[in-house]
KOLRO-749085 format. One record per residue (C-alpha): residue number from 1; x, y, z. Coordinates in pm, 1 decimal. Example, Ala and Ser with C-alpha at 12.3 -4.5 7.8 and 13.67 -1.06 7.14 Angstrom:
BEGIN
 dolum     east    north       up
     1   1230.0   -450.0    780.0
     2   1367.0   -106.0    714.0
END
This chain:
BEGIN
 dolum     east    north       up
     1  -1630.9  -3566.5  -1332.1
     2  -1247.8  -3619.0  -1422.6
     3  -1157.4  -3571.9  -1796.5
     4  -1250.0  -3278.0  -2011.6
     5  -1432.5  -3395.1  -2300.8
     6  -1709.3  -3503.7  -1923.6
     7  -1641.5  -3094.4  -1859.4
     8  -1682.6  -2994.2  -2218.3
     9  -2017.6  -3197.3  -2226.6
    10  -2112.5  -3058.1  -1888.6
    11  -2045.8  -2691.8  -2050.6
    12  -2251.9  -2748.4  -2363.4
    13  -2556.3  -2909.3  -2127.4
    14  -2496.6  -2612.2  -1959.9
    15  -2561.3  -2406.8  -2272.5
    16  -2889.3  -2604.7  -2328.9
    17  -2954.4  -2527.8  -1943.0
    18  -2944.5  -2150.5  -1996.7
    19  -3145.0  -2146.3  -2272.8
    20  -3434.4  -2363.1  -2142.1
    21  -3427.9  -2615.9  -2410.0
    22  -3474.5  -2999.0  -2395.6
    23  -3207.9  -3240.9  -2239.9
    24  -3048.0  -2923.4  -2065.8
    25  -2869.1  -2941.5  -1726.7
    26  -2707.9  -2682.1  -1501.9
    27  -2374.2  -2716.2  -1502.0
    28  -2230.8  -2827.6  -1114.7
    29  -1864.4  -2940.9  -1027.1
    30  -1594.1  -2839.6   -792.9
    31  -1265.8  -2775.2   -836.7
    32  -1256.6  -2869.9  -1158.7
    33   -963.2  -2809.7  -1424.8
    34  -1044.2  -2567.1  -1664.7
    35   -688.6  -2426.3  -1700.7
    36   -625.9  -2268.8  -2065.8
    37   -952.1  -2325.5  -2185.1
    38  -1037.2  -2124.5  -2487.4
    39  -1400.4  -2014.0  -2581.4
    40  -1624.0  -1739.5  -2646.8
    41  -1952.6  -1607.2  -2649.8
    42  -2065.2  -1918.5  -2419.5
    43  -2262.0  -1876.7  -2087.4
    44  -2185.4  -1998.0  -1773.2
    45  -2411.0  -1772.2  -1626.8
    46  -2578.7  -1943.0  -1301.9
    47  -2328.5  -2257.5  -1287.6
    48  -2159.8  -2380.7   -989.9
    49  -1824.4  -2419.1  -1024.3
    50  -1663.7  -2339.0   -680.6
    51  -1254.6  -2360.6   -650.5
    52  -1241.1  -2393.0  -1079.3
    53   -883.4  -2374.3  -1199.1
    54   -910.8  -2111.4  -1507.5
    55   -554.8  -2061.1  -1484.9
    56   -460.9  -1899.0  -1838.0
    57   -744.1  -1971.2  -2003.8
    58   -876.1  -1732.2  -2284.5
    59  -1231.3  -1691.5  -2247.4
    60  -1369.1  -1364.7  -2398.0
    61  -1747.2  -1251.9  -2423.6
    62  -1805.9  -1549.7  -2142.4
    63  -2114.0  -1487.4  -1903.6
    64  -2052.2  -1547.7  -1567.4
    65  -2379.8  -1366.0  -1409.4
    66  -2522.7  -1511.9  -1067.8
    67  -2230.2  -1785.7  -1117.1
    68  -2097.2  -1965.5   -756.1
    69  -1696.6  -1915.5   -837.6
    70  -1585.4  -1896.4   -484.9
    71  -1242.6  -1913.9   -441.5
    72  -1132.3  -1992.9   -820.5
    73   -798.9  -1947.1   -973.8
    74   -825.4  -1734.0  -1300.8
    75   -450.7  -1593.2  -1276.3
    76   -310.7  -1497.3  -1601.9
    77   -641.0  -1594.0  -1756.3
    78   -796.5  -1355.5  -2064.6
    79  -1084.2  -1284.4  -2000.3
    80  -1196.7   -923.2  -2191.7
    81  -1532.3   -861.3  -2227.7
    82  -1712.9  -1099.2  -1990.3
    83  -1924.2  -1061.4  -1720.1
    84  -1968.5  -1187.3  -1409.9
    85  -2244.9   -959.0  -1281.0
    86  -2401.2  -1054.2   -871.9
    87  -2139.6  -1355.0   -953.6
    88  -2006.9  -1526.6   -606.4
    89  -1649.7  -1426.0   -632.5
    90  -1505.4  -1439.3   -265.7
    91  -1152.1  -1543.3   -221.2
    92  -1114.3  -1582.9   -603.3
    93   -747.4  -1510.7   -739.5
    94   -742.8  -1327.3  -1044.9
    95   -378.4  -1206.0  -1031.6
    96   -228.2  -1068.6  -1365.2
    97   -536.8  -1157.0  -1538.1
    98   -683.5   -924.4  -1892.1
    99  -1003.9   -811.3  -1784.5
   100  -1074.7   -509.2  -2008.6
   101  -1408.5   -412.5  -2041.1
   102  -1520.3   -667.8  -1843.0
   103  -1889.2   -610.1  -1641.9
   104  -1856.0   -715.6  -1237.6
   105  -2160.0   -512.6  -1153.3
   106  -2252.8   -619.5   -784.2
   107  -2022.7   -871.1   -787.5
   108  -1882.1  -1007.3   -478.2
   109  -1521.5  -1027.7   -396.5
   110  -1474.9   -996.8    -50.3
   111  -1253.0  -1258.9    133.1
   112  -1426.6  -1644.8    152.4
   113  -1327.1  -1853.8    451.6
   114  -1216.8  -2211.2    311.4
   115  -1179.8  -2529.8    518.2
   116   -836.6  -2681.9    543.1
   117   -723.9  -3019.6    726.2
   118   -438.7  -2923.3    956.1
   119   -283.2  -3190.3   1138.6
   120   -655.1  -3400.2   1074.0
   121   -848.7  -3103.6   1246.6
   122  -1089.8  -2894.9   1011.0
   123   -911.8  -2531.7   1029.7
   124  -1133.1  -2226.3    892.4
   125   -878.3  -1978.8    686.2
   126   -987.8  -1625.6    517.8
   127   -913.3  -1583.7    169.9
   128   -852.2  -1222.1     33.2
   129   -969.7  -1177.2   -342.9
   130   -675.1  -1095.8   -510.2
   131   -636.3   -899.6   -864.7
   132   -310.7   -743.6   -827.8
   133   -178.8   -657.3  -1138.2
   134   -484.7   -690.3  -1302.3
   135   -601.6   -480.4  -1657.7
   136   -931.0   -368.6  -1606.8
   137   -916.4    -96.3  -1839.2
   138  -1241.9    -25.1  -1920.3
   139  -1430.5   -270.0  -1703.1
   140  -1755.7   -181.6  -1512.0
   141  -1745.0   -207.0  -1103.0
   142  -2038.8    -32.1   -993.4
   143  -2174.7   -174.9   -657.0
   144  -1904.2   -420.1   -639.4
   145  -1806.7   -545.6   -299.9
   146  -1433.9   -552.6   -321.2
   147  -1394.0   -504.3     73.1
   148  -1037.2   -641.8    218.7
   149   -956.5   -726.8   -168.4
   150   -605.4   -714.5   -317.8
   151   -576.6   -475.9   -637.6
   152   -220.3   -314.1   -621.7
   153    -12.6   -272.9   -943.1
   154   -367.1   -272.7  -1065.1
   155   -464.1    -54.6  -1425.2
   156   -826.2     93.2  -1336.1
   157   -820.5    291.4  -1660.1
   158  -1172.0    434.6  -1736.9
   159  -1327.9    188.0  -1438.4
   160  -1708.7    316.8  -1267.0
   161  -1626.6    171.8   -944.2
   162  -1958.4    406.0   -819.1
   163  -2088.5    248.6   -528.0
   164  -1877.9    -14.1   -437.7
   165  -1791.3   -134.4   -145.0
   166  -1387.3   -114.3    -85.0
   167  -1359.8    -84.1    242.3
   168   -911.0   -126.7    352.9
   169   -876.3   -225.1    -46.8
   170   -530.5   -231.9   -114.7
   171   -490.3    -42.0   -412.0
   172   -114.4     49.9   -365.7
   173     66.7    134.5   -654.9
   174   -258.3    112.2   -881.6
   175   -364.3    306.9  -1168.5
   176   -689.5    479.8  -1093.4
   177   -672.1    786.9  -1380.3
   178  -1042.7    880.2  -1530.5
   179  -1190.4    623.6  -1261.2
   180  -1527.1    664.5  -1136.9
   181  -1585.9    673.3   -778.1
   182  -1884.2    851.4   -657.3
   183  -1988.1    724.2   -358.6
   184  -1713.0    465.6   -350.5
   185  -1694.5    349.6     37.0
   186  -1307.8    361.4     40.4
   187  -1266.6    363.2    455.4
   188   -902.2    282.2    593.8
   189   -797.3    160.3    170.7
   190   -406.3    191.7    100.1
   191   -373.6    390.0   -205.5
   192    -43.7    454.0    -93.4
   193    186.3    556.7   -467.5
   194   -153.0    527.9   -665.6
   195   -206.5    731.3   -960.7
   196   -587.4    907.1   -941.3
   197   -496.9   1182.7  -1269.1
   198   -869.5   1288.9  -1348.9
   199  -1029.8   1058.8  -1104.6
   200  -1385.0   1134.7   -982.0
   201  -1396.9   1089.6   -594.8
   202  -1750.7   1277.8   -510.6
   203  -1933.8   1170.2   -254.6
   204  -1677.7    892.6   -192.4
   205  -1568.1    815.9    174.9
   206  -1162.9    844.4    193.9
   207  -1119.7    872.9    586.0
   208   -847.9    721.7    729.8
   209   -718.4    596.5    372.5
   210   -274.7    620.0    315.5
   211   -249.4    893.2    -13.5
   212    124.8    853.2     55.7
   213    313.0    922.8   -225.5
   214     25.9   1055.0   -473.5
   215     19.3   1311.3   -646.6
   216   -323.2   1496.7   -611.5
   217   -301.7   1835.0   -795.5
   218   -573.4   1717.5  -1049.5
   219   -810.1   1542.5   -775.0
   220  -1089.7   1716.1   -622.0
   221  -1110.7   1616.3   -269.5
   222  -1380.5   1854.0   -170.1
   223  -1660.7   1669.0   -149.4
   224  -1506.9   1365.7    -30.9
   225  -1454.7   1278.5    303.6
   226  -1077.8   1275.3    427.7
   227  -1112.4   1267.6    789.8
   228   -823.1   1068.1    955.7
   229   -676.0   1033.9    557.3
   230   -286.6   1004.5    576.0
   231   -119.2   1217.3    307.7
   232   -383.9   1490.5    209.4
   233   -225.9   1785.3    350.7
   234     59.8   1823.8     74.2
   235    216.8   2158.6    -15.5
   236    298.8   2358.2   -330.4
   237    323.2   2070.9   -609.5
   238    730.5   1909.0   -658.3
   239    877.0   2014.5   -936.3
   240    861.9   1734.3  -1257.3
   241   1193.8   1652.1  -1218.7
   242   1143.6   1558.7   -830.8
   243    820.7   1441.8   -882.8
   244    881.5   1175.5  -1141.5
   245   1176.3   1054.0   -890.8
   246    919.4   1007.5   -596.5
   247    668.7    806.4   -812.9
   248    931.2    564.4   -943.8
   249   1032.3    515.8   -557.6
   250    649.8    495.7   -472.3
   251    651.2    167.1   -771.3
   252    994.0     34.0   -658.9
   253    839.8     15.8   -285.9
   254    502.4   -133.5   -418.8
   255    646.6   -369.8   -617.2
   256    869.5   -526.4   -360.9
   257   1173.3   -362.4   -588.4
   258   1042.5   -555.8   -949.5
   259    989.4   -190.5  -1119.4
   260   1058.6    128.4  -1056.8
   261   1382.5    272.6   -834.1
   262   1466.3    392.1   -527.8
   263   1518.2    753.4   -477.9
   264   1857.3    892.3   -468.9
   265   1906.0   1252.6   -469.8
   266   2256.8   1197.1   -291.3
   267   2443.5   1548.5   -332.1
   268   2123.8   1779.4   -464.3
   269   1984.4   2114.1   -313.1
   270   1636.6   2101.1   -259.5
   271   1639.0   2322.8     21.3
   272   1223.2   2446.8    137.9
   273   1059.5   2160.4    -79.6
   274    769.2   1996.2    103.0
   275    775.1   1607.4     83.9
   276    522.6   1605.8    368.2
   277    308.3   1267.7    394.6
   278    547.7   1079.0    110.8
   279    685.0    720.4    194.9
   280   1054.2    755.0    140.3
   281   1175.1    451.8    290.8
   282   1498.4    394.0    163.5
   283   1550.1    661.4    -15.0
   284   1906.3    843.9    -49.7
   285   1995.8   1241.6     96.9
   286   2333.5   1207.2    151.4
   287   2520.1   1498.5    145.4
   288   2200.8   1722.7     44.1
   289   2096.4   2051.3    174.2
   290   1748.8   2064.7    266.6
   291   1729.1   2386.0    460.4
   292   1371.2   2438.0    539.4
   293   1219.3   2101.4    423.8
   294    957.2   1949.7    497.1
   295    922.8   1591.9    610.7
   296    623.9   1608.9    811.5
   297    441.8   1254.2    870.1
   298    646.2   1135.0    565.6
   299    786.5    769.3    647.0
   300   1142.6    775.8    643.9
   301   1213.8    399.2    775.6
   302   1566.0    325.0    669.0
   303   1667.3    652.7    474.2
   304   1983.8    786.5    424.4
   305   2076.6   1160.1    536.0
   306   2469.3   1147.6    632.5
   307   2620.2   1507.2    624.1
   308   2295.8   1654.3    506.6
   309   2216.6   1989.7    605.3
   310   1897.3   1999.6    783.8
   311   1890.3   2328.8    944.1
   312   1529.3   2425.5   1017.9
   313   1356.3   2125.5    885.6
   314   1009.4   1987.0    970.8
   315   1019.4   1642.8   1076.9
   316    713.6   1663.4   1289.5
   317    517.5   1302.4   1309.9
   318    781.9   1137.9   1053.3
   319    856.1    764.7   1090.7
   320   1258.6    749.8   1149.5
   321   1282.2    386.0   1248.5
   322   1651.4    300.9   1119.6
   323   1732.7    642.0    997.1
   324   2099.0    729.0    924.3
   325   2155.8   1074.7   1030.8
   326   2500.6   1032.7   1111.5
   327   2733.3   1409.5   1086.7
   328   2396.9   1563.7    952.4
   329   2328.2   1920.4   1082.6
   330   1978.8   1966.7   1198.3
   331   2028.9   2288.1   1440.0
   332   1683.3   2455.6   1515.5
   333   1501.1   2095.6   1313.3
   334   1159.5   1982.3   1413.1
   335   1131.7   1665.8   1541.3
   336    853.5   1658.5   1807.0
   337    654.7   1342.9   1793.0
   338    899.1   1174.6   1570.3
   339    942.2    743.4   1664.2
   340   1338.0    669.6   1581.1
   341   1376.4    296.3   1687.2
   342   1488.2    -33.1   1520.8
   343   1426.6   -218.2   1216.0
   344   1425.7   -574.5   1268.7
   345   1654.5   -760.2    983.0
   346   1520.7  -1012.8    777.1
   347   1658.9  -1278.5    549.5
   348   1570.1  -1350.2    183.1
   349   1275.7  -1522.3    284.7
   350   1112.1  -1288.2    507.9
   351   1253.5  -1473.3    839.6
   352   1350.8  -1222.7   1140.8
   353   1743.5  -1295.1   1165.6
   354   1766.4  -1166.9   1528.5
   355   1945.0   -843.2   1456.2
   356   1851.1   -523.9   1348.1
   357   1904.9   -180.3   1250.2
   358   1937.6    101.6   1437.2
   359   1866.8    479.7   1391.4
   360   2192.4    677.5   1383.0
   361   2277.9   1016.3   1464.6
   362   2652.5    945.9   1565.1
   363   2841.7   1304.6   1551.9
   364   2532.0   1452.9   1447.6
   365   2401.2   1841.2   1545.5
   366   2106.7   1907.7   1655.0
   367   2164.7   2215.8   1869.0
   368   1833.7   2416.8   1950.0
   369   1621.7   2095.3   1808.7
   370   1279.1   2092.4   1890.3
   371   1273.4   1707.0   2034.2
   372    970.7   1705.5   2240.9
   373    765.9   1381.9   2267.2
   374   1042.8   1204.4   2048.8
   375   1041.3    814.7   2134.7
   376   1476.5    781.0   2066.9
   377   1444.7    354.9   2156.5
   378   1831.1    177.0   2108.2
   379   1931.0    506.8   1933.2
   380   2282.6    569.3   1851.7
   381   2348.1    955.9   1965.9
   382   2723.1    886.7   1989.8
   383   2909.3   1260.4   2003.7
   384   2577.7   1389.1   1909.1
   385   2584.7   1764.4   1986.2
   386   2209.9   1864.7   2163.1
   387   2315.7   2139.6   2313.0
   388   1993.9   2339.0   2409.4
   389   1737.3   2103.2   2253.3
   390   1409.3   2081.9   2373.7
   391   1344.2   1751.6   2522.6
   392    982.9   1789.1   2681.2
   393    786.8   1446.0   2672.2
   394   1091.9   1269.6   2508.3
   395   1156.1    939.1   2593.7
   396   1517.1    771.4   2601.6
   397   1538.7    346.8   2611.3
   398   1856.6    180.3   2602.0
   399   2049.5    441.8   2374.8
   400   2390.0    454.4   2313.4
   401   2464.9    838.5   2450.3
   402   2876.6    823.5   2464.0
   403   3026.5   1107.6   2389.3
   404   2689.0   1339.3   2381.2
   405   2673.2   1650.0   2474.9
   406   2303.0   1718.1   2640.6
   407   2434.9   2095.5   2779.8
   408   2144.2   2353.2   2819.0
   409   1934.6   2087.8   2755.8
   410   1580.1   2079.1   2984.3
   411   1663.6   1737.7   3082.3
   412   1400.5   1717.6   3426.2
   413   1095.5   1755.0   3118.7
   414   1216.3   1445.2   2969.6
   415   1022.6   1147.9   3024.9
   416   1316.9    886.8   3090.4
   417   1624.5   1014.3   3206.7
   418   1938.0    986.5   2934.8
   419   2168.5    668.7   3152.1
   420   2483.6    773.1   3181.9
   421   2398.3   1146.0   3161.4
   422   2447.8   1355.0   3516.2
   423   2100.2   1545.7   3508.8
   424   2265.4   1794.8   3706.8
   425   2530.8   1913.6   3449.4
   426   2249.7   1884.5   3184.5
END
C-alpha cells in the first residue's frame, strides 16, 4: 500500500471494520505516510499501524483505543481530544505535539526495541517514548505506563496521571501545576526545575527522584515517599525576586539555553539565603557576599564566585567540578564531602575536544575551612591560603599547589599527601 487515496480507502474500510458492517476490513500497514492528515471524529481504534508517520497531521476527536502504534512519529501533530486508551505506544515520538484533553488511559509508552541493519547484521536498539514539549493540558493519564519516557518542557496542566507507571521519567523543566498523582510510581524520575504549584502527590512514590530547582512551598510531601529524593530538604522559601531568577536558570539549563537565562547575581548581598539542593551550574556570584549561605548538595558545576565573600558558608555535598573560586574568601566555609575536579570541554557538536576545565581557587582563603573528605582532583590552589583547615579524609590528585600555604594544617589525616608540600612544615 503506496499512495494515499489506497490509505484513505484502507481508513474508511477501517470505519466499516469498527462498526461491524458489510465489506469492512481492519485496517493493517506499516510505516505508512500519514503526515498532515486532517480528520475528525474517525476511529482507528484497534488498527495496526506500527512506525506511521503522523508528522503534523491534525486529527482531533480520533480514536486510537487498543491501536498497535509502536514506534510512530506524531511530532508537531494536533491531536486534542483523542484517545488512545490500552493503545501500543512504545518508542512513539510525540515531540511538540497538541494533545489537550486527550484520553491515554493505560496506555503504553515505555521504550520499544526496533531492529536496525548495521553493517548487514540485525542490531536490537531501545527507543524512549518521547513527548517533550508536549500540551497535554487537560489530558487523562491514569494507569499509563510512561516508564523511561521523555516529557521535559512538558505542560501537564490539570493531567490525572493516578496510577501510572513513571518510573526515571524525565520530566525536567515540565509543568506539573493542579496534576494528579496519587499513587503515581515516580522512582529515580528527574523533575529537576519542574513546576508542581497545587500538585497532588499522595500516595505517590518520589524516592530517589532530582526536585532540584523546584519550588515546593505549595506541595504536600507528607504522604509521599521521598526516601533517597535529591532536593527535598530546602529551607525558608527565596524571596520572589531570587526565586523567579533561579527558575529562569532552572528553564535556561533544561532547555539546552533555548529559553530562560542563566543566573547572574554578580555584585548582590544575599548573605544567610539557603539555595540548598538547587542546580546552579553556570550561574554568576562574582563579587557577592554570601556570608552564611547555604549551598548544601546544590550542583555548582562551572559557577562563578571570584572575590565573593564566603565566610561561614555551607557547601557540604555540593558538586564543584570546574568551579571558579579564584580571590574568594571562604574562612571557617564548609566543604566536607564536596567533589572539585574537571569538566571535560566539548565542541558545538557535543564531541570531547581533549581539554578541560579546571576548578580554581588561585589566591583564594580558606583559613579554618572545614575540608574533610573533599576529593580536590587537577585543582588549581595556586597561593591559596589554608592555613588551619581541616583536611581529614581529603584527597589531593595531581593539583597545582604553588605558592599554597597548608600551615597548621592536619596534613598526616589527609588521604593523599599534597606533592610538593613538606608534611613536616605542614
Amino acid at each position: 500500500m503506496t499512495t494515499r487515496e489506497e490509505l484513505y480507502e484502507a481508513i474508511r474500510l477501517h470505519q466499516a471494520f469498527v462498526s461491524r458492517k458489510p465489506g469492512g476490513k481492519r485496517l493493517q500497514v506499516r510505516n505508512a505516510n500519514l503526515s498532515r492528515l486532517k480528520v475528525r471524529r474517525i476511529t482507528l481504534a484497534d488498527a495496526v499501524l506500527p512506525g506511521t508517520n503522523f508528522i503534523q497531521a491534525v486529527m482531533h476527536d480520533v480514536r486510537f483505543d487498543f491501536a498497535d502504534l509502536f514506534a510512530s512519529n506524531f511530532v508537531e501533530a494536533d491531536l486534542e481530544g483523542s484517545f488512545f486508551n490500552r493503545a501500543d505506544m512504545r518508542g512513539v515520538n510525540m515531540a511538540r505535539c497538541r494533545l489537550c484533553d486527550t484520553d491515554f488511559t493505560e496506555a503504553d509508552l515505555r521504550a520499544g526495541s526496533i531492529i536496525i541493519l548495521d553493517a548487514g547484521h540485525e542490531k536490537s536498539v531501545s527507543r524512549r517514548s518521547n513527548l517533550s514539549g508536549a500540551d497535554l493540558s487537560g489530558a487523562k493519564m491514569w494507569g499509563a505506563n510512561l516508564a523511561n519516557t521523555n516529557m521535559s518542557g512538558t505542560k501537564l496542566h490539570n493531567v490525572d496521571m493516578s496510577e501510572a507507571n513513571m518510573f526515571a521519567v524525565n520530566l525536567e523543566g515540565a509543568d506539573l501545576s493542579g496534576c494528579r498523582l496519587t499513587g503515581a510510581k515516580l522512582k529515580n524520575a528527574n523533575l529537576k526545575g519542574a513546576r508542581l504549584k497545587y500538585t497532588d502527590l499522595t500516595g505517590a512514590d518520589l524516592s530517589g527522584v532530582n526536585l532540584r530547582n523546584v519550588d515546593l512551598s505549595q506541595v504536600d510531601l507528607s504522604r509521599c515517599n521521598t526516601s533517597g529524593a535529591i532536593g527535598v530538604k530546602r529551607g525558608p522559601k527565596l524571596p520572589d525576586s531570587i526565586q523567579e531568577r533561579i527558575d529562569r536558570h532552572a528553564a535556561w539549563i533544561s532547555s539546552e539555553g533555548q529559553t530562560g537565562s542563566p543566573l547572574n547575581v554578580a555584585g548582590e548581598d544575599l548573605s544567610g539565603i539557603d539555595l540548598s539542593g538547587s542546580d546552579l551550574t553556570g550561574a554568576c556570584f562574582d563579587n557577592c557576599t554570601l556570608r552564611e549561605t547555604k549551598f548544601m548538595d546544590a550542583v555548582l558545576i562551572l559557577a562563578s564566585f571570584r572575590n565573593a565573600n564566603l565566610e561561614g558558608a555551607k557547601f557540604t555535598g555540593a558538586h564543584c567540578s570546574g568551579i571558579r573560586l579564584m580571590g574568594a574568601k571562604l574562612d571557617r566555609a564548609v566543604l566536607m564531602g564536596v567533589h572539585m575536579g574537571p569538566v571535560a570541554q566539548r565542541d558545538a557538536t557535543g564531541s570531547a575536544t581533549g581539554e578541560s576545565w579546571k576548578a580554581d581557587l588561585s589566591d583564594a582563603s580558606l583559613l579554618q575551612c572545614d575540608l574533610r573528605n573533599v576529593k580536590f582532583v587537577e585543582v588549581r590552589l595556586r597561593n591559596t591560603l589554608l592555613n588551619g583547615a581541616n583536611v581529614s579524609g581529603a584527597t589531593f590528585k595531581s593539583c597545582d599547589v604553588d605558592g599554597a600555604d597548608f600551615e597548621g594544617c592536619n596534613m598526616q589525616a589527609a588521604l593523599t599527601p599534597v606533592m610538593g608540600k613538606s608534611l613536616d612544615k605542614a
